[in-house]
Structures are given as structure tokens and as C-alpha cells.
C-alpha positions as CSV (number, residue, x, y, z in Angstrom):
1,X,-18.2,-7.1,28.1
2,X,-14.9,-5.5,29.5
3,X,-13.5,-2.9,28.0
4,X,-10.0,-4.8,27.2
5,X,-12.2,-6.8,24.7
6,X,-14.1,-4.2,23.1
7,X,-11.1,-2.8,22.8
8,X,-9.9,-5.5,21.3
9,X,-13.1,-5.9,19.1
10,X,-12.7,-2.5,17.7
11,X,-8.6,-3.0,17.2
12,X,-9.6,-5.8,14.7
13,X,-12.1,-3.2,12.8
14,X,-9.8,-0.8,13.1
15,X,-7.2,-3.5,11.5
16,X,-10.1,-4.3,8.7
17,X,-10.9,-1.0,8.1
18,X,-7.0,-0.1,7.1
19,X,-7.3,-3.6,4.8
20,X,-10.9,-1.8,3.4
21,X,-12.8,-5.1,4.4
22,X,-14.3,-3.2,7.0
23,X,-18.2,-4.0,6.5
24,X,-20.6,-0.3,7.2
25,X,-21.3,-0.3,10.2
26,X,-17.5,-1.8,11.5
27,X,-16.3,1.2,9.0
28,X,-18.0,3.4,11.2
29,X,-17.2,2.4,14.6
30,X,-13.5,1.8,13.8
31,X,-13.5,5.5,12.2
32,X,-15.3,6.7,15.6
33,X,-13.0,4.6,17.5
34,X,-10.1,6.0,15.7
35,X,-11.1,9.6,16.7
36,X,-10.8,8.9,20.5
37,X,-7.7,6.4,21.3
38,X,-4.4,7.1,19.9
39,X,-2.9,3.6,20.5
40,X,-5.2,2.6,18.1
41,X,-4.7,5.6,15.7
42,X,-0.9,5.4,16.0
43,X,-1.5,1.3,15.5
44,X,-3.3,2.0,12.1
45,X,-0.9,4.6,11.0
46,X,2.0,2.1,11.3
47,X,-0.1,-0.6,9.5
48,X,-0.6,1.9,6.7
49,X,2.9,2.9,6.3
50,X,3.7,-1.2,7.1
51,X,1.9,-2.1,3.7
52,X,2.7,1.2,1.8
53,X,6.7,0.0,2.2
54,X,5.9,-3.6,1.4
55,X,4.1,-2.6,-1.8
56,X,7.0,-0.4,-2.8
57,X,9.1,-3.5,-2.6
58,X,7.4,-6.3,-3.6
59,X,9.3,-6.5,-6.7
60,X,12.3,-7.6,-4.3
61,X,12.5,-10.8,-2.1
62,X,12.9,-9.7,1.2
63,X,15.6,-11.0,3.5
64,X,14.3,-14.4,5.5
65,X,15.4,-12.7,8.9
66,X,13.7,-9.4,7.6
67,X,10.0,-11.4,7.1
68,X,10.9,-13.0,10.7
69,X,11.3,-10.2,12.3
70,X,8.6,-8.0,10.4
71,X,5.8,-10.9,11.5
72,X,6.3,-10.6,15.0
73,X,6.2,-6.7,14.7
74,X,3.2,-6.9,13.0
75,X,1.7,-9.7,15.6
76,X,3.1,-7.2,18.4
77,X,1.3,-4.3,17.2
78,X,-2.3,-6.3,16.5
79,X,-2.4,-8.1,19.9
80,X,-0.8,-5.5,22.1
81,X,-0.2,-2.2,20.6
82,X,3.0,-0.4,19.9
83,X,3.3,3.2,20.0
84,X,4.7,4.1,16.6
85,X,5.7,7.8,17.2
């Protein structure tokens, strides 16, 4: 295996963990994971903060351009990584 796709592997722990469907061990290795590559700590930190806004306004429909663009964000960060400092 190359190390782009157990990358990858552990991005989409890392991904579960922040949605708390990691299983154990996955908890684990993401957590480990987490500790050692800031892409994927800064990655989780702007998922958190992601769902932390849209919880604070789900009681408002959001703007169909808004959703657009938040989507491709959100698929920008889990397939390539944005840096979110």
C-alpha cells in the first residue's frame, strides 16, 4: 500500500472519528494519526467548526448558492485537504 492511500484510509477515520462513528480500533488510529500530520488535524478542526456553525443554524434555511458552495468545500477538504489556518 502507498502512503497517498493510507493516507487516505486514515483521512476517512479521521473524518469518522469527528462524526463519532469511528469503531475502536479506527478511534485509535485516527487519534494517533491526528497527533502526527497537521493537514489532517487542521482538516478535522474545520470539519468540527463546519458542523458546530451548521448546528447553530439549522433553525434557518440556508441560501441555495450558500449549500452549493459549502458542498464543494466540504468535498475539497475530504478528497484533497485544505489548510484551514
Amino acid at each position: 500500500m502507498t502512503i497517498a492511500v493510507a493516507h487516505r484510509r486514515l483521512r476517512r477515520s479521521v473524518e469518522r472519528l469527528v462524526d463519532r462513528e469511528a469503531t475502536g480500533r479506527e478511534a485509535l488510529a485516527a487519534r494517533t494519526h491526528l497527533k502526527r500530520c497537521n493537514t489532517c488535524r487542521a482538516a478535522a478542526r474545520l470539519l468540527i467548526q463546519m458542523k458546530a456553525a451548521l448546528r447553530r443554524r439549522a433553525h434557518r434555511a440556508p441560501l441555495p448558492l450558500a449549500v452549493t458552495r459549502l458542498r464543494h468545500y466540504a468535498v475539497a477538504v475530504a478528497e484533497e485537504g485544505v489548510d484551514a489556518n
